[in-house]
C-alpha positions in Angstrom: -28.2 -2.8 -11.6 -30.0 -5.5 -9.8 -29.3 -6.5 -6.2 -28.6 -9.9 -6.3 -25.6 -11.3 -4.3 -22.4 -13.3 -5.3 -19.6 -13.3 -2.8 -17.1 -14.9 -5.5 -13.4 -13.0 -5.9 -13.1 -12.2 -9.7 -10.3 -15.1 -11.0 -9.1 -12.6 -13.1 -7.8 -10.5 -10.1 -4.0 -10.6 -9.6 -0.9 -8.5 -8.3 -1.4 -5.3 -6.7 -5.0 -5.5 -7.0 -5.3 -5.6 -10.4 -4.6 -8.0 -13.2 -1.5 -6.8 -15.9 -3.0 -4.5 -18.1 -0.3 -3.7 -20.1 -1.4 -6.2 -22.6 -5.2 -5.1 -22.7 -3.6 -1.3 -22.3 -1.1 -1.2 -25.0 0.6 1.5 -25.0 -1.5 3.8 -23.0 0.8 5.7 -20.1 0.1 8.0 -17.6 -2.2 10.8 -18.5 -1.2 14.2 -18.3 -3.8 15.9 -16.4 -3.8 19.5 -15.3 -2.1 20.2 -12.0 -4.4 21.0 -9.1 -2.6 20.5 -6.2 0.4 18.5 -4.1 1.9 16.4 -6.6 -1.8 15.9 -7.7 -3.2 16.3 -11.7 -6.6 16.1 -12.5 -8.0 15.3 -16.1 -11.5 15.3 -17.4 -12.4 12.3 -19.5 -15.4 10.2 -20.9 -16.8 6.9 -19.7 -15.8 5.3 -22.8 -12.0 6.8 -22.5 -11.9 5.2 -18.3 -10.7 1.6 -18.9 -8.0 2.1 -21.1 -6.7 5.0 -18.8 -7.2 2.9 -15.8 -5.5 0.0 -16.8 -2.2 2.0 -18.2 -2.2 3.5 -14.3 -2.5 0.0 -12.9 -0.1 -1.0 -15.4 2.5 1.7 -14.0 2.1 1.0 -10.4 -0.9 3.3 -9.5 -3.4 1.7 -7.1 -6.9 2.6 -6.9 -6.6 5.1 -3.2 -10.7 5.8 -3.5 -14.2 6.3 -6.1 -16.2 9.2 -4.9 -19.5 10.0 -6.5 -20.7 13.8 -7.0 -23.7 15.8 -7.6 -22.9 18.7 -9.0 -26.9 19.9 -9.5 -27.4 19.7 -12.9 -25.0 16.7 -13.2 -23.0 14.1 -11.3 -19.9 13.1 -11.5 -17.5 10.0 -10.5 -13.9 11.0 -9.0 -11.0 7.8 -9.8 -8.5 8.7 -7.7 -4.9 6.8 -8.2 -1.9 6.7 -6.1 1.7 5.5 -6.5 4.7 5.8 -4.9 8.5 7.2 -4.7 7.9 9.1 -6.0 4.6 10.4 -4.4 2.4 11.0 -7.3 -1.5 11.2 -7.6 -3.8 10.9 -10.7 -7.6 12.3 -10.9 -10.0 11.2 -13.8 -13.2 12.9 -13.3 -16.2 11.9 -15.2 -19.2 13.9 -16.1 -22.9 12.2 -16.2 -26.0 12.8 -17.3 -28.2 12.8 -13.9 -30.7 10.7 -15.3 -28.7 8.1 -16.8 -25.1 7.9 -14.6 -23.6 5.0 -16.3 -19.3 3.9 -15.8 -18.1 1.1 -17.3 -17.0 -1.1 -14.4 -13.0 -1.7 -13.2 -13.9 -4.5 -11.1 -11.7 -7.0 -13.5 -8.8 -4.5 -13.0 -8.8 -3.9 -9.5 -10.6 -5.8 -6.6 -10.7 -2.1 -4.4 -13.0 -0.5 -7.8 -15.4 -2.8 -7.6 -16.4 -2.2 -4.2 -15.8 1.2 -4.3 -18.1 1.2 -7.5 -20.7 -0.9 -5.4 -21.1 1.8 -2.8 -21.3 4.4 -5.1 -24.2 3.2 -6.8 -26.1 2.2 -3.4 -25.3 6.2 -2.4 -25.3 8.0 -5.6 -27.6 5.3 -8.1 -24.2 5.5 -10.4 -24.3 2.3 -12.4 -20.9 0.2 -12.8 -21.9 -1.4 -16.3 -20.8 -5.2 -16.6 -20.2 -5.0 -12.6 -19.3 -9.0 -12.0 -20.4 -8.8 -8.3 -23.9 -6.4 -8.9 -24.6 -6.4 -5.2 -26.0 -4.0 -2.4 -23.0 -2.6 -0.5 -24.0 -0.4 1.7 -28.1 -0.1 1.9 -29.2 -3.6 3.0 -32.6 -4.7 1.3 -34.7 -3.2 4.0 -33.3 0.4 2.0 -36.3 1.0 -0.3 -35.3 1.1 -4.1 -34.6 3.8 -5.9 -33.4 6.2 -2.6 -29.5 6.9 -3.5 -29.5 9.4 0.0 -25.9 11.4 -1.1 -28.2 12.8 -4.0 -29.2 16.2 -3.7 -32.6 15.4 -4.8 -32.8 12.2 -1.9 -34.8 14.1 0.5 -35.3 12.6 3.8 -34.9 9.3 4.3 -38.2 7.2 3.7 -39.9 4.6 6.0 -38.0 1.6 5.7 -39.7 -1.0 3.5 -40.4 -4.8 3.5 -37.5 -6.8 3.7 -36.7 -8.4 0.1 -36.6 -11.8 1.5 -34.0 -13.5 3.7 -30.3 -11.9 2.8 -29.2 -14.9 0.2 -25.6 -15.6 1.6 -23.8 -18.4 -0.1 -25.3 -21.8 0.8 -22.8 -24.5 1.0 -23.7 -28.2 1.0 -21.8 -31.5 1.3 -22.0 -34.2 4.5 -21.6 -32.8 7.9 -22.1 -29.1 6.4 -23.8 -26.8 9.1 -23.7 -23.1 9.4 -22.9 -20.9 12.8 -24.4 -17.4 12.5 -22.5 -14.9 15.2 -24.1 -11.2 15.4 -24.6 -8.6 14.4 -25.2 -8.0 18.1 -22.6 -8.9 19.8 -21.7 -9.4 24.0 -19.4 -6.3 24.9 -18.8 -3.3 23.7 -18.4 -3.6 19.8 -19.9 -2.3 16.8 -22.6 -4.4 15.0 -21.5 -7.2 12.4 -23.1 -10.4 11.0 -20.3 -13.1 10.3 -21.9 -16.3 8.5 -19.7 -19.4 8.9 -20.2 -22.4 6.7 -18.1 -25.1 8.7 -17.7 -28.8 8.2 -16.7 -30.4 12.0 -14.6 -27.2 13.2 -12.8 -26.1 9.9 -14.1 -23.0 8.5 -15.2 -23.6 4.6 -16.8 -20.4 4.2 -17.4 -17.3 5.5 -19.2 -14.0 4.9 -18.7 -10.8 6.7 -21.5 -8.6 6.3 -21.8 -4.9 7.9 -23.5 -1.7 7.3 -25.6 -2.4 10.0 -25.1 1.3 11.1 -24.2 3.3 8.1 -24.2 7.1 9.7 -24.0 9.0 6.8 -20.8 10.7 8.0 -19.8 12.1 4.9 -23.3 13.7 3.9 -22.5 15.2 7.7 -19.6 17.1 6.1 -21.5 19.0 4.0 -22.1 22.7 4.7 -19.2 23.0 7.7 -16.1 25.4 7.3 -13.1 22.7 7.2 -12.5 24.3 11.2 -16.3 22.7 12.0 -15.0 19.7 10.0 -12.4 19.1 12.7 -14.8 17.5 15.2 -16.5 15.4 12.8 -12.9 14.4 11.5 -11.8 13.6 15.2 -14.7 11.1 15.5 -14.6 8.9 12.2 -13.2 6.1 14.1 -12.6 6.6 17.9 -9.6 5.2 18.1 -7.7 6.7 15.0 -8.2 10.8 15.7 -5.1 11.5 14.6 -5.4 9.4 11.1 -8.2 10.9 10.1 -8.2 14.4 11.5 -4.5 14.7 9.8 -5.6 13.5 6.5 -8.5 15.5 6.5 -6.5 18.6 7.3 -4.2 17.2 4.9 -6.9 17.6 2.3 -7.7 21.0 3.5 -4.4 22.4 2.9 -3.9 20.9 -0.4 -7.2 22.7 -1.3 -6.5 25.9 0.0 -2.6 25.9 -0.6 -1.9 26.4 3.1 1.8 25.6 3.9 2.6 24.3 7.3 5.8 24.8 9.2 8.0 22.4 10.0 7.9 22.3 13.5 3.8 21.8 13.4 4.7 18.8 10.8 7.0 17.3 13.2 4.5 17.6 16.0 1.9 15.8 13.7 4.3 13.3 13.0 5.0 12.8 16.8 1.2 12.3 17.5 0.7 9.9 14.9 3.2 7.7 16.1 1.9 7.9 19.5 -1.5 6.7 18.5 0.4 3.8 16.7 1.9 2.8 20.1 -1.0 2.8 22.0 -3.2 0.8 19.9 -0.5 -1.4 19.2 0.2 -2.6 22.6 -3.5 -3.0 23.0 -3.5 -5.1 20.1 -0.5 -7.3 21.4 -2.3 -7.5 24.9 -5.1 -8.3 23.2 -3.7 -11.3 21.2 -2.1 -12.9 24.1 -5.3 -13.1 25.9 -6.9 -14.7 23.0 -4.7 -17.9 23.2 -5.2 -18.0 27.3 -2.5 -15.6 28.2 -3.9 -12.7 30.3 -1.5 -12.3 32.5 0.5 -10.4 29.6 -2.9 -8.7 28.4 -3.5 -7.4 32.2 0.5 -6.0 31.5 -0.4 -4.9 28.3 -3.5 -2.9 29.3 -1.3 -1.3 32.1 1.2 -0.1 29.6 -2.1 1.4 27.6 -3.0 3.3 30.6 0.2 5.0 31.4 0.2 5.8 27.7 -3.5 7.4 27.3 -2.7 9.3 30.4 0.7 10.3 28.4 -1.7 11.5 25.7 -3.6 13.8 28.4 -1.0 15.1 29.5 0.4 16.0 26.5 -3.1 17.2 24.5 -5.6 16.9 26.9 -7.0 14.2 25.8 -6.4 11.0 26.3 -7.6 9.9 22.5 -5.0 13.0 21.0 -7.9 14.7 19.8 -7.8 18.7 19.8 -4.3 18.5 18.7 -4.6 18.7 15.1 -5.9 22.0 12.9 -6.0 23.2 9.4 -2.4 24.8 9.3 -1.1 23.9 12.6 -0.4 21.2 15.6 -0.5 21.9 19.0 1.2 20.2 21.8 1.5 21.2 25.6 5.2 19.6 26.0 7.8 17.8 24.2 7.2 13.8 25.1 9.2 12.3 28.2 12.0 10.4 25.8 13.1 7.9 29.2 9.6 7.5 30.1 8.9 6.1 26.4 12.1 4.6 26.2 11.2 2.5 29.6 7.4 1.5 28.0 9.6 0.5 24.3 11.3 -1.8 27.0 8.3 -3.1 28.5 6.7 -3.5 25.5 9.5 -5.9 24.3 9.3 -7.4 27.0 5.8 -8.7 26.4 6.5 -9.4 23.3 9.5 -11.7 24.0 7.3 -13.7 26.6 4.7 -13.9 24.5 6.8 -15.6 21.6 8.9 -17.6 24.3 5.5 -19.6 25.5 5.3 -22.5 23.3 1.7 -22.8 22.9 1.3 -18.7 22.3 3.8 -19.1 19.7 1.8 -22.5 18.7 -1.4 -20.8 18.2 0.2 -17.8 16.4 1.9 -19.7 14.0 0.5 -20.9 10.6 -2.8 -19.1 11.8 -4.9 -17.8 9.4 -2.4 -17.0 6.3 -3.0 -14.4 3.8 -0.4 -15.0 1.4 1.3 -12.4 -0.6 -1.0 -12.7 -3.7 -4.1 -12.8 -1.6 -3.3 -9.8 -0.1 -2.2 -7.6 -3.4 -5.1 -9.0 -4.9 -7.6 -7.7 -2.4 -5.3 -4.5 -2.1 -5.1 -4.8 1.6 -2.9 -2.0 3.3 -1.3 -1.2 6.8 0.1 -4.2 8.9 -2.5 -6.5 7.7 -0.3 -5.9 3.9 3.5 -5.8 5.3 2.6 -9.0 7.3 2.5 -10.5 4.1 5.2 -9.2 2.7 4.2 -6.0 1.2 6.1 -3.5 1.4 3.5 -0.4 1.9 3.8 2.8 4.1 2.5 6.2 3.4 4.6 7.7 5.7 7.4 6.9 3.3 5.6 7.0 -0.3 3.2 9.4 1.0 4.9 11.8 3.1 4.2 14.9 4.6 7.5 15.7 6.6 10.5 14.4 6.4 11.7 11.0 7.6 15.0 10.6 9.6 17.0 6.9 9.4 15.6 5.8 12.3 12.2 5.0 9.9 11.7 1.7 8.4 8.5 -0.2 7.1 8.6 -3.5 8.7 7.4 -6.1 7.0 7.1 -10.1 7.3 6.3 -12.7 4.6 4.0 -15.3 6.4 0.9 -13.7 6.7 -0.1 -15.3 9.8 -0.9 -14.2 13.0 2.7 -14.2 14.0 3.5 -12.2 11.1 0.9 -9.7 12.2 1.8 -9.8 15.8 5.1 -9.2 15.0 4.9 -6.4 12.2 2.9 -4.7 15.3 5.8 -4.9 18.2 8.3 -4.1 16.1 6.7 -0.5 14.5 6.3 0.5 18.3 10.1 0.1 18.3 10.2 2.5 15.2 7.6 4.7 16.5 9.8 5.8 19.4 13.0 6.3 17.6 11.1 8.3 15.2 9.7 10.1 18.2 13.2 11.0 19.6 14.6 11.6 16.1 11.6 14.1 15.6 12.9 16.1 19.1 16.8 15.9 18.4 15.8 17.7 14.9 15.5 21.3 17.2 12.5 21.8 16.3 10.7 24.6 17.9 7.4 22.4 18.9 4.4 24.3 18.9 3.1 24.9 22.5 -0.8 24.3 22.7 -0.8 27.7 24.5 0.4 29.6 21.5 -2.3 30.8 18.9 -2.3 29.5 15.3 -3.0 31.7 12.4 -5.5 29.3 11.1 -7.5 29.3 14.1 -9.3 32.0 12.3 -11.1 32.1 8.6 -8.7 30.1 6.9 -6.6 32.0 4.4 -6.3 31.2 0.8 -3.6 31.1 -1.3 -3.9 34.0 -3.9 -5.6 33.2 -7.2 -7.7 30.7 -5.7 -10.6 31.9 -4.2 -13.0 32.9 -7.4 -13.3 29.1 -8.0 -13.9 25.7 -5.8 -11.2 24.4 -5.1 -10.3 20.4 -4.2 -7.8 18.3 -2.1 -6.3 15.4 -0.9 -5.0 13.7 2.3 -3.0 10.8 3.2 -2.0 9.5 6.3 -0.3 6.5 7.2 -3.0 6.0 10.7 -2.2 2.9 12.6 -4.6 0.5 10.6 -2.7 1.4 7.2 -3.7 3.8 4.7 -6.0 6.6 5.5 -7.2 9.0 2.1 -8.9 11.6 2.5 -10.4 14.0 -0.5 -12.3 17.2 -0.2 -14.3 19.6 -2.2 -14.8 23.4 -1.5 -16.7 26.5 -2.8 -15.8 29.7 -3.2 -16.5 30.8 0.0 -14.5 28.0 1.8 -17.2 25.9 2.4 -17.1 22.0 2.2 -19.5 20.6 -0.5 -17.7 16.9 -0.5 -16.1 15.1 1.6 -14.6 11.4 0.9 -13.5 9.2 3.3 -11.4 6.0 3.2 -10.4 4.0 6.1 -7.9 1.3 5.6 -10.7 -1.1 7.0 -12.6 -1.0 3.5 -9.6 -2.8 1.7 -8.8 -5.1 4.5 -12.6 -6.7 5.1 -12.0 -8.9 2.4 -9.6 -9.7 3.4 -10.7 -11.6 7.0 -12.9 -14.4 5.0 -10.0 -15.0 2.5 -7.5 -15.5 5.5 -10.2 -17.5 7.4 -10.3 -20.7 5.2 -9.5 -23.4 6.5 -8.7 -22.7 9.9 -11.1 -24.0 13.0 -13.8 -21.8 14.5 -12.0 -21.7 17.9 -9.3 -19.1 15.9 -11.8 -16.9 14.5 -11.7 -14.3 17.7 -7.7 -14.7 17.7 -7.5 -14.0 13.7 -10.5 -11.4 14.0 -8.0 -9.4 16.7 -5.1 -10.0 14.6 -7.0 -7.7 11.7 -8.5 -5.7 14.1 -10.7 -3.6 11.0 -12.8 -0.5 12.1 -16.8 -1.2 12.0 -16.9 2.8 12.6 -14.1 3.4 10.0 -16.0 0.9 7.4 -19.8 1.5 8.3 -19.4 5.5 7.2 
């Protein structure tokens, strides 16, 4: 695999992220795997049996959720995990390699997600996507030596960095009055490091390339040796501002694995403090937006409404980012939420919103901004609000769920795909978000008190049966981004050996360029906020 660089979008990518394969499948169907946990089947398989398999899931709905390489010791291995939905269902093909000569044949003409996914696994595992049409460093930029694949158990510790192979060859584009505007990766305020290389022709964006990895942490790797109780932290802190996501999907994971079952009353707390994390960042978001067209007033509003809700947050968890809240088998809240206190910030909240869309040049600048179209974004697989602003209809609190949903739950969804569309989806799931919460309290539940001590606060039992081999499972979590998947890998003595994290931020990237064409440079910071992708969530 060579590291050379083309930033082109396969032409052969299509619906849903992946082009029809019934005709290249035939009449290949779902495969029956064995069943190894919620609503989960696993089945072994060679390279040579993947594409066929892959494209008769694609062809029945499935979408890719996540690729995770392994190293088993003596071997590796590559994890396909597929999702699809109502009914909840989720498909593992696992494929055994010979360490020295890890070769897949590549699904990048199937599904725009693979491709990527197969990218990073060969910067972090050196497993090689054969007939890759985009054979490209990911993750290690060129100053990574060749060769080092650090998620191998052989990688040792990381090497000097070496000469930098040359200047990074973005695309060049040329014609009369083509210049290029280079912003980052260091950037003024606090955000995370990105380079974003426009090609621009007087102030219309022709092209663009968003490049990160600037601060890969090795996260995952981090998850290695903890109990799935030490995880917790690490889970907490994937991406700052989605604690809940993540921690939920990775206890999620755990509990699959271990067959834990959770009571209702701790499933209707997680449910609560999801939603809360949705409102919060939401709001910001809105805020956010308005200020980006010249409207501060209603971001200084917008902020204010944040505060009263982190310090909701506090008072509810002790923390004013929710974390602590979640654990393997359990959620913990101080007190039930003030319903009229978050009835009266739902008001104020529409209330921004309707002033906001009442200016004529906010709702000028929102409008036709930046459009990913409906194609564009089931091509590129995009999830979250980013997806049901263009008219996909996508929620894994419905298609995924992990308690049940009361008729005050609704994916909201708009067809434009511009920043309107975006803005919108946005105010109205706060609106969901706190008739969900009320629903959630009417339901008479018992909520457990933070005071009261779980069972699993302990060594985490296992289900009987289970323990005299590793076991394996996975989480998802509808976080306020979109999609959130989480997979995990223990031995027998309850340790984690793997961990494998997705933020919706990896599908949506690619997304930001694509909706980008076109437009002037002026609306890159408004159509940037209307994304709003994780560097922390991406940059694992």
């Amino acid at each position: 695999m060579t590291d050379t660089v083309n930033d082109a979008i396969p032409d052969n990518v299509s619906g849903n992220g992946h082009h029809d394969a019934t005709a290249s499948a035939g009449t290949v169907t779902q495969p029956h795997g064995q069943p190894v946990g919620h609503r989960r089947t696993a089945l072994t398989i060679t390279p040579a049996q993947l594409p066929d398999l892959a494209a008769g899931l694609l062809s029945e709905g499935f979408r890719v959720a996540l690729v995770a390489g392994h190293d088993d010791g003596e071997s590796l291995r590559a994890v396909y995990l597929f999702v699809a939905a109502q009914p909840d269902r989720r498909v593992e093909l696992h494929l055994p390699l010979e360490a020295g000569k890890p070769h897949v044949p590549s699904l990048a003409a199937m599904s725009f997600p693979a491709g990527r996914f197969e990218r990073e696994m060969y910067d972090l595992f050196g497993i090689v996507p054969d007939d890759h049409p985009l054979p490209a460093r990911l993750v290690r930029h060129f100053h990574w030596p060749r060769g080092w694949h650090p998620m191998r158990r052989d990688a040792g510790d990381p090497p000097g960095f070496g000469d930098i192979e040359g200047p990074y060859p973005f695309r060049t584009v040329e014609g009369h009055g083509v210049y290029e505007i280079p912003v980052g990766p260091v950037h003024a305020g606090l955000i995370e490091p990105g380079h974003f290389r426009f090609s621009v022709v007087g102030e219309t964006i022709l092209n663009l390339k968003a490049r990160l990895w600037f601060v890969h942490k090795g996260v995952e790797k981090l998850f290695h040796g903890r109990t799935p109780e030490e995880g917790i932290e690490l889970a907490e802190r994937i991406s700052g501002d989605t604690a809940v996501g993540h921690t939920l999907a990775f206890c999620l994971a755990v509990e699959d694995a271990l067959g834990l079952d959770v009571p209702p009353a701790a499933c209707a707390t997680r449910a609560i403090l999801l939603e809360l994390e949705r409102i919060y960042n939401h709001i910001t978001d809105i805020g956010a937006l308005c200020n980006d067209v010249g409207h501060g007033i209603l971001n200084a509003h917008a902020q204010h409404i944040r505060e009263q809700l982190l310090r909701i947050n506090a008072h509810l968890t002790g923390h004013r980012l929710l974390r602590g809240a979640i654990r393997p088998g359990t959620a913990n809240l101080r007190q039930a939420p003030d319903l009229n206190q978050l009835a009266a910030i739902a008001t104020d909240i529409d209330d921004i919103a309707g002033l906001a869309l009442g200016h004529t040049v906010v709702r000028e600048r929102f409008t036709g901004t930046a459009i990913l179209n409906n194609q564009q974004a089931a091509d590129l697989g995009t999830l979250g609000y980013v997806a049901r602003a263009s008219g996909i209809d996508i929620d894994a609190r419905r298609d995924h769920p992990f308690h049940r949903l009361g008729p005050s739950f609704a994916v909201r969804t708009h067809t434009d795909g511009d920043v309107l569309a975006r803005f919108l989806v946005r105010a109205e799931e706060i609106k969901t978000s706190v008739a969900m919460i009320a629903e959630l309290l009417d339901d008479n539940l018992t909520l457990t008190p933070a005071s009261e001590p779980s069972k699993h606060t302990g060594h985490l039992e296992v289900r009987a049966g289970t323990a005299a081999q590793p076991r394996s499972g996975v989480g998802i979590a509808e976080g306020w981004r979109g999609t959130i998947t989480h997979r995990v890998e223990l031995d027998t003595h309850g340790v984690l050996t793997r961990v494998k994290v997705v933020d919706p931020s990896f599908f949506n990237w690619p997304a930001l360029p694509v909706a980008l064409a076109d437009t002037i440079v002026p609306d890159f910071p408004l159509t940037n906020k209307s994304f709003n992708l994780s560097y922390a969530g991406n940059d694992l």
